[in-house]
LUMTILO-73705 format. One record per atom (N, C-alpha, C, O): residue number from 0; atom name; x, y, z. Coordinates in nm, 3 decimals, m for minus. Example, Ala and Ser with C-alpha at 12.3 -4.5 7.8 and 13.67 -1.06 7.14 Angstrom:
// LUMTILO-73705
0|N|1.319|m0.569|0.780 .
0|CA|1.230|m0.450|0.780 .
0|C|1.320|m0.330|0.780 .
0|O|1.424|m0.332|0.846 .
1|N|1.285|m0.225|0.708 .
1|CA|1.367|m0.106|0.714 .
1|C|1.290|0.003|0.787 .
1|O|1.341|0.114|0.804 .
***
This chain:
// LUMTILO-73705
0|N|4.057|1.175|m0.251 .
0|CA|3.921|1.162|m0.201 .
0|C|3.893|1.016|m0.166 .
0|O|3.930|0.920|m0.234 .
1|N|3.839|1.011|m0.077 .
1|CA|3.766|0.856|m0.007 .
1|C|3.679|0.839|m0.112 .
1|O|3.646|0.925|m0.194 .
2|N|3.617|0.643|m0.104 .
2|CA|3.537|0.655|m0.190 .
2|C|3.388|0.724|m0.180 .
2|O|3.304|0.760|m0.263 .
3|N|3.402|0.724|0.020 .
3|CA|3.237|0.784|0.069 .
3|C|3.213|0.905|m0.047 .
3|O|3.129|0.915|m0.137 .
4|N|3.344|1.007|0.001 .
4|CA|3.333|1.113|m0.048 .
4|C|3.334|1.140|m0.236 .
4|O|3.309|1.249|m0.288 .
5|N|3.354|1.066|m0.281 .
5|CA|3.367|1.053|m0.406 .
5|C|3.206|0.990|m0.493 .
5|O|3.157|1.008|m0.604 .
6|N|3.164|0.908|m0.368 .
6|CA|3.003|0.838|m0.426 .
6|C|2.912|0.959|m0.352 .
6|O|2.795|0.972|m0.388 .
7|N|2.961|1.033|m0.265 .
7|CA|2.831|1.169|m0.238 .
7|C|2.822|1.246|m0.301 .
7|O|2.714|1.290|m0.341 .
8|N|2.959|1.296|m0.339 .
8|CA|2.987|1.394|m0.467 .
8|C|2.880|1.374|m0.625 .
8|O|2.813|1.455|m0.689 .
9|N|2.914|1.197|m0.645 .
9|CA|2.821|1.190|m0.738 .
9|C|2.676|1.186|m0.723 .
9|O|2.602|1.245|m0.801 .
10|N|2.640|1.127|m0.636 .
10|CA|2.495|1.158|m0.603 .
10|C|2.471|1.318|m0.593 .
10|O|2.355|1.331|m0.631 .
11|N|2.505|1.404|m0.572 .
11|CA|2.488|1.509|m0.513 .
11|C|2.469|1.592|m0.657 .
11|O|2.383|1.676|m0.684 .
12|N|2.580|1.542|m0.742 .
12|CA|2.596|1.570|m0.895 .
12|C|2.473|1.546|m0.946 .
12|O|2.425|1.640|m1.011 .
13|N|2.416|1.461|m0.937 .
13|CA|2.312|1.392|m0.983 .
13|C|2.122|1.436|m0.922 .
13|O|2.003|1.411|m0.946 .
14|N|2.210|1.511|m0.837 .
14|CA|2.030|1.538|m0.767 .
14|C|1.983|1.443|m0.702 .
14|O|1.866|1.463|m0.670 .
15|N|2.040|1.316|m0.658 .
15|CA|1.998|1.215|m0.579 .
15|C|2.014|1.216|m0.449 .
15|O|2.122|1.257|m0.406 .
16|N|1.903|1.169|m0.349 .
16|CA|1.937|1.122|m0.259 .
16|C|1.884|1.033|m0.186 .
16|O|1.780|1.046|m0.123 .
17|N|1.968|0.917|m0.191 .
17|CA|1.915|0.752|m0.150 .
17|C|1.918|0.781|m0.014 .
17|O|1.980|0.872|0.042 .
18|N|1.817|0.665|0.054 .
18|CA|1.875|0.630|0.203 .
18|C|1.979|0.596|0.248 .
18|O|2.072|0.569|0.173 .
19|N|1.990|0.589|0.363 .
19|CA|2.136|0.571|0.415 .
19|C|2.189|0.426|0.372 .
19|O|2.295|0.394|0.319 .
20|N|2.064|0.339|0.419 .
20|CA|2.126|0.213|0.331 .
20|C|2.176|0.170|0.168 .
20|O|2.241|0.074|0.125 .
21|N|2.127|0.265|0.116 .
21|CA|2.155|0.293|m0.030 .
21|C|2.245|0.332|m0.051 .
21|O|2.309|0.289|m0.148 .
22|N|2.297|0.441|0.035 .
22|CA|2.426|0.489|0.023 .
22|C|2.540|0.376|0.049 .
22|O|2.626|0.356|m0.037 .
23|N|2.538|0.310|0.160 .
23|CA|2.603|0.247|0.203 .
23|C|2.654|0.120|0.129 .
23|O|2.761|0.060|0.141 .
24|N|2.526|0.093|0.034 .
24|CA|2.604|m0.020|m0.065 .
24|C|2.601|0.014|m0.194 .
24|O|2.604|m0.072|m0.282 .
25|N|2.592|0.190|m0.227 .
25|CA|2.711|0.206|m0.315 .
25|C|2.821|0.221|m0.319 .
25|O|2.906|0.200|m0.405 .
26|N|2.823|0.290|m0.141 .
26|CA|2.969|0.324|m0.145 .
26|C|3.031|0.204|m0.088 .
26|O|3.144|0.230|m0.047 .
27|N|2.998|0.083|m0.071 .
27|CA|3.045|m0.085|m0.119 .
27|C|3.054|m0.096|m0.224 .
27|O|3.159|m0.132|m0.277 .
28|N|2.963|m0.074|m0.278 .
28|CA|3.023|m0.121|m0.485 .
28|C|3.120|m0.069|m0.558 .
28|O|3.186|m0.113|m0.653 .
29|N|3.119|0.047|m0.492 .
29|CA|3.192|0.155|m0.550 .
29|C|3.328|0.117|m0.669 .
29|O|3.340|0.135|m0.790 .
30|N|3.431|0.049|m0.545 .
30|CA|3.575|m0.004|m0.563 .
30|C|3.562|m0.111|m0.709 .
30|O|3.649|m0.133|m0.793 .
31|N|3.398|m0.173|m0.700 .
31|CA|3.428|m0.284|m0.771 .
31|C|3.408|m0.255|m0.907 .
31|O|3.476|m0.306|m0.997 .
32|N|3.251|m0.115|m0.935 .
32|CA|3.241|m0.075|m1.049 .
32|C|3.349|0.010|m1.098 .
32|O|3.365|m0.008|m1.219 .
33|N|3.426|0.094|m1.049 .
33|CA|3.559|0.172|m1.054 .
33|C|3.621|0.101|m1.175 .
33|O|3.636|0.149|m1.288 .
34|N|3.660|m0.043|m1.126 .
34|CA|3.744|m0.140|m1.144 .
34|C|3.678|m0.186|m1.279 .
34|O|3.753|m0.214|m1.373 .
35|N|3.547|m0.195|m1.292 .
35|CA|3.498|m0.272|m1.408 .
35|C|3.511|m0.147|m1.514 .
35|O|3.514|m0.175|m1.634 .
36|N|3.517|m0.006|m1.471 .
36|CA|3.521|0.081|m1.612 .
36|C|3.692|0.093|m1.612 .
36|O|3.728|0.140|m1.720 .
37|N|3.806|0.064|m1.524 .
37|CA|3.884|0.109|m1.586 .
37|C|3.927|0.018|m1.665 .
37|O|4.000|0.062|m1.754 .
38|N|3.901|m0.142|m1.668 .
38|CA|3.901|m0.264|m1.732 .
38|C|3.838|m0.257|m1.921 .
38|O|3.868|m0.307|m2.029 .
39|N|3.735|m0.159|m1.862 .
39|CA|3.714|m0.109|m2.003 .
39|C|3.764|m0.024|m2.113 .
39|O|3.719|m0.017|m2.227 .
40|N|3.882|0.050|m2.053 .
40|CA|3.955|0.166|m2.095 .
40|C|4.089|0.116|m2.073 .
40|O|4.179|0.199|m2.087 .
41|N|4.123|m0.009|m2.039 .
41|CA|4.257|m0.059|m2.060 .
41|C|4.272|m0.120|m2.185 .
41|O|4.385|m0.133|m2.233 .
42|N|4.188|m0.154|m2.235 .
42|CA|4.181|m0.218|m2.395 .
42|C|4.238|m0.076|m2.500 .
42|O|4.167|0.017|m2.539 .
43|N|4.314|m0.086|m2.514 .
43|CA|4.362|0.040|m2.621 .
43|C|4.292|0.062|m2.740 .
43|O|4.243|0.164|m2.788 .
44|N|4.298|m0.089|m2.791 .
44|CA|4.186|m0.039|m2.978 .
44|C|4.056|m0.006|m2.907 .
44|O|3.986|0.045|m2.993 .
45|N|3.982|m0.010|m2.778 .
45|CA|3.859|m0.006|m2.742 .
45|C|3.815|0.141|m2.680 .
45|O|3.699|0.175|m2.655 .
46|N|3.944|0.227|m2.659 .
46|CA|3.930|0.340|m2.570 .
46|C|3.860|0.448|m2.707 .
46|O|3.891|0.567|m2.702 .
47|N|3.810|0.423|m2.771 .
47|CA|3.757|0.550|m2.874 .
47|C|3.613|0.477|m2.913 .
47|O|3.506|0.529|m2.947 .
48|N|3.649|0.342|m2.894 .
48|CA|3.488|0.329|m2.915 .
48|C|3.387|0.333|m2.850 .
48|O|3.390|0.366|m2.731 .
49|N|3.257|0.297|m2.924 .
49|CA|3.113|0.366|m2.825 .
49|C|3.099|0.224|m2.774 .
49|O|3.109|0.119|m2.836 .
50|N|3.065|0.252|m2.609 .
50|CA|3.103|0.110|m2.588 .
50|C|2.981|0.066|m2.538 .
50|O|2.979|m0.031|m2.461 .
51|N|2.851|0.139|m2.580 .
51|CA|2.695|0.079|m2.585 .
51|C|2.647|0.091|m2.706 .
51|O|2.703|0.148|m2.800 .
52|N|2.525|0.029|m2.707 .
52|CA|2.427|0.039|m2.814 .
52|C|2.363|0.184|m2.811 .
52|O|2.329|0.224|m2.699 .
53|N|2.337|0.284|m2.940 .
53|CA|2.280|0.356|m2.889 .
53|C|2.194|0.374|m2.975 .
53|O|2.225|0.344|m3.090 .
54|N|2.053|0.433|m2.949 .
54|CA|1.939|0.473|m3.001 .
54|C|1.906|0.645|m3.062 .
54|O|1.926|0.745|m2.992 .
55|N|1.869|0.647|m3.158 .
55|CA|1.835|0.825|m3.220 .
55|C|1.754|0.779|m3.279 .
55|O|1.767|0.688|m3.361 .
56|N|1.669|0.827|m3.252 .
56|CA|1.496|0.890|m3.260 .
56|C|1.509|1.012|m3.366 .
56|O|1.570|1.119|m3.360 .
57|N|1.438|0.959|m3.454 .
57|CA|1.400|1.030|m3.569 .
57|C|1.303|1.059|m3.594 .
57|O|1.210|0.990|m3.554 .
58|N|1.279|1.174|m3.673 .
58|CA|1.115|1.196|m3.700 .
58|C|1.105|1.132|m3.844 .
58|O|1.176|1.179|m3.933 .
59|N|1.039|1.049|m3.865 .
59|CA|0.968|0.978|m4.006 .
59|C|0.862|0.945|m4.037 .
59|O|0.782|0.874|m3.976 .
60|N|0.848|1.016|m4.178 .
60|CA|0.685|1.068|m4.183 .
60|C|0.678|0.950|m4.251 .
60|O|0.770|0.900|m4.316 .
61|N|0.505|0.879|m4.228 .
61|CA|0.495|0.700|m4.290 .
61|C|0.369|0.786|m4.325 .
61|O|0.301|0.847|m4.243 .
62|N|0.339|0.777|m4.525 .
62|CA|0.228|0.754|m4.548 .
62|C|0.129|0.635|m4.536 .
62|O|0.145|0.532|m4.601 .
63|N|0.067|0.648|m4.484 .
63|CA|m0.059|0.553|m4.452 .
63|C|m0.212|0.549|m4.549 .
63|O|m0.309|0.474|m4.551 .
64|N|m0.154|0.719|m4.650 .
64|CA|m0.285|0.670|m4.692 .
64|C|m0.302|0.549|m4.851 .
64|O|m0.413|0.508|m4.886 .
***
Protein backbone atom coordinates (compact mmCIF):
# COMPACT_ATOMS: atom_id res chain seq x y z
CA UNK A 1 0.00 0.00 0.00
CA UNK A 2 1.09 3.70 -0.80
CA UNK A 3 1.27 5.90 1.98
CA UNK A 4 -1.90 8.04 0.32
CA UNK A 5 -3.63 4.87 0.55
CA UNK A 6 -2.62 3.77 3.88
CA UNK A 7 -3.37 7.56 5.60
CA UNK A 8 -7.16 7.27 3.85
CA UNK A 9 -7.61 3.96 5.11
CA UNK A 10 -6.91 5.45 8.51
CA UNK A 11 -8.94 8.35 8.36
CA UNK A 12 -11.70 6.47 6.97
CA UNK A 13 -11.09 4.00 10.07
CA UNK A 14 -11.53 6.77 12.11
CA UNK A 15 -14.68 8.52 10.76
CA UNK A 16 -12.64 11.46 9.65
CA UNK A 17 -12.64 13.61 7.03
CA UNK A 18 -10.11 16.51 6.69
CA UNK A 19 -9.79 18.80 3.74
CA UNK A 20 -7.84 18.14 1.01
CA UNK A 21 -5.15 20.21 2.42
CA UNK A 22 -5.22 18.23 5.56
CA UNK A 23 -4.96 15.31 3.86
CA UNK A 24 -2.16 16.28 2.02
CA UNK A 25 0.10 17.05 4.95
CA UNK A 26 -0.65 13.98 6.56
CA UNK A 27 0.00 12.07 3.94
CA UNK A 28 3.53 14.26 4.13
CA UNK A 29 4.01 13.36 7.68
CA UNK A 30 3.10 10.21 7.28
CA UNK A 31 6.81 8.56 6.42
CA UNK A 32 8.14 10.63 9.30
CA UNK A 33 5.61 9.59 12.15
CA UNK A 34 5.85 5.81 10.76
CA UNK A 35 9.48 6.23 11.51
CA UNK A 36 9.12 7.84 14.99
CA UNK A 37 6.81 4.69 16.23
CA UNK A 38 8.96 2.13 14.77
CA UNK A 39 12.00 3.89 16.69
CA UNK A 40 9.86 3.23 19.56
CA UNK A 41 9.47 -0.50 19.19
CA UNK A 42 13.10 -1.01 18.25
CA UNK A 43 14.11 -0.64 21.89
CA UNK A 44 13.57 -4.33 22.98
CA UNK A 45 13.35 -3.87 27.00
CA UNK A 46 10.73 -1.02 25.81
CA UNK A 47 8.45 -3.12 23.40
CA UNK A 48 6.03 -4.35 26.44
CA UNK A 49 5.96 -1.24 28.07
CA UNK A 50 3.13 1.40 28.38
CA UNK A 51 4.77 3.94 26.62
CA UNK A 52 2.33 6.94 27.96
CA UNK A 53 1.08 8.21 31.04
CA UNK A 54 -2.18 6.93 31.69
CA UNK A 55 -5.19 8.11 33.64
CA UNK A 56 -8.31 5.80 35.43
CA UNK A 57 -10.98 7.56 36.79
CA UNK A 58 -12.36 6.23 39.75
CA UNK A 59 -15.36 6.66 41.61
CA UNK A 60 -14.40 7.98 45.30
CA UNK A 61 -16.76 8.71 47.72
CA UNK A 62 -15.14 11.99 49.94
CA UNK A 63 -17.05 12.56 53.11
CA UNK A 64 -17.52 16.14 53.48
CA UNK A 65 -19.65 16.10 56.25
Amino acid sequence: MTDDQIVSAMLAAAGLSPSAEETAALINSYPMVKGMVDTLYAVDAARYENMCLTFQAEAVFADWA
